[in-house]
C-alpha positions in Angstrom: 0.3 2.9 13.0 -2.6 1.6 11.6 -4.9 3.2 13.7 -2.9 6.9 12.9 -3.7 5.9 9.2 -7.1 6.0 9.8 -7.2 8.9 11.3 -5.6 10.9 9.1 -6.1 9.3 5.8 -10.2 9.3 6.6 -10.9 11.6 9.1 -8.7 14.4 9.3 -7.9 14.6 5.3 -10.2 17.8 4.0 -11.3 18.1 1.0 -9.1 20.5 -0.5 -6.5 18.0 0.2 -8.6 14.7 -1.5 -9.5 16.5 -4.1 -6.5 18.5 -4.7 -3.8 15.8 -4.8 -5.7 14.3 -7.5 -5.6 17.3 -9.8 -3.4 17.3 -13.2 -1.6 20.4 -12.1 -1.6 22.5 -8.4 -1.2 18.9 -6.6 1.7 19.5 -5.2 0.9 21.7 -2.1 -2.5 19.4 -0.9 -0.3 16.1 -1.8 2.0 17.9 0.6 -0.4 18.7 3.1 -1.5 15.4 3.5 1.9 13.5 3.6 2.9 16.5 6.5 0.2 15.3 8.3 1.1 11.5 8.0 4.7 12.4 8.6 3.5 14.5 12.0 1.5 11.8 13.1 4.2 9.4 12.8 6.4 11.5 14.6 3.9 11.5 17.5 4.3 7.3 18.1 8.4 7.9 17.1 8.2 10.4 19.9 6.5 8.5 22.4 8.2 4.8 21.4 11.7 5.4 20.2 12.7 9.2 20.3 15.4 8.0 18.4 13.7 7.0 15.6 11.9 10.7 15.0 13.6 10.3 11.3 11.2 8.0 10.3 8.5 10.7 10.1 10.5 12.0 7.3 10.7 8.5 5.1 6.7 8.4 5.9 6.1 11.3 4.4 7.9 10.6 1.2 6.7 7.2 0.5 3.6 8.3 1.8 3.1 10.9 -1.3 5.1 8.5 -3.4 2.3 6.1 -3.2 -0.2 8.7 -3.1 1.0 10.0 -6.3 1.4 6.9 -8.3 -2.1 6.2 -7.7 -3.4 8.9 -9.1 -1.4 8.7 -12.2 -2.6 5.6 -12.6 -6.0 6.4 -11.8 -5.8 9.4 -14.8 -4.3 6.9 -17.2 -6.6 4.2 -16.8 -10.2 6.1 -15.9 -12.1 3.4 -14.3 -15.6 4.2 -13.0 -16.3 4.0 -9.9 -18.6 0.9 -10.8 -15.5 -0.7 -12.3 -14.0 -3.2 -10.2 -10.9 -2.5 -11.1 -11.4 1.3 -9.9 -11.5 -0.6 -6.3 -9.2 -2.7 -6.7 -6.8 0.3 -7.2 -7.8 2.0 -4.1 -7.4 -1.4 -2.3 -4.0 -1.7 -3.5 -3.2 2.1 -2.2 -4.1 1.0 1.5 -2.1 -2.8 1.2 1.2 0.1 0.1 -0.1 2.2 2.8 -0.2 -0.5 5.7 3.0 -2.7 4.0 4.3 1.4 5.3 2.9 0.9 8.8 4.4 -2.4 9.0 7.6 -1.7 8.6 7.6 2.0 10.9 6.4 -0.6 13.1 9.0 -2.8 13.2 11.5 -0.7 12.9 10.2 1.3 15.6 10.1 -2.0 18.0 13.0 -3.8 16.6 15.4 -1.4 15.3 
């Protein structure tokens, strides 16, 4: 899981998606764009681990753009710079929500 995250959070996110989810207004459909792919991705493992458990796809992509969200209306509220530490520590705190995610798919993919 952590290792799909990765690869779709860094490498296959364009930037019409980056950039879009961040905007004021019209961030809905690259916000979406970007959880799909999440949620695709985590059906892929679901699919090849647990058939069963292809629903979990959908709660990745919600809490995926949930989290996605919330960060960027925070990040609009509070403005840091990019030479602001706290301007990191915000996009640290978005991956720790993002793998506390993984974690749990995990396990419930191997426990449930």
């Amino acid at each position: 899981m952590a290792a799909k995250h990765y690869g779709v959070d860094f490498v296959g996110q364009t930037e019409w998606m980056a950039r879009g989810k961040e905007r004021v207004v019209g961030w809905q459909a690259p916000l979406a764009a970007h959880a799909g792919m999440h949620a695709l991705a985590t059906l892929g493992v679901a699919l090849l681990v647990k058939p069963a458990f292809w629903w979990i796809a959908l709660v990745d992509f919600v809490v995926h753009g949930l989290i996605d969200r919330g960060k960027t209306l925070v990040a609009h509220r509070t403005r840091f710079a990019m030479t602001d530490p706290r301007f990191w520590w915000l996009m640290g705190f978005d991956q720790f929500l993002h793998q506390v995610t993984n974690v749990a798919l995990a396990v419930l993919l191997v426990l449930g």
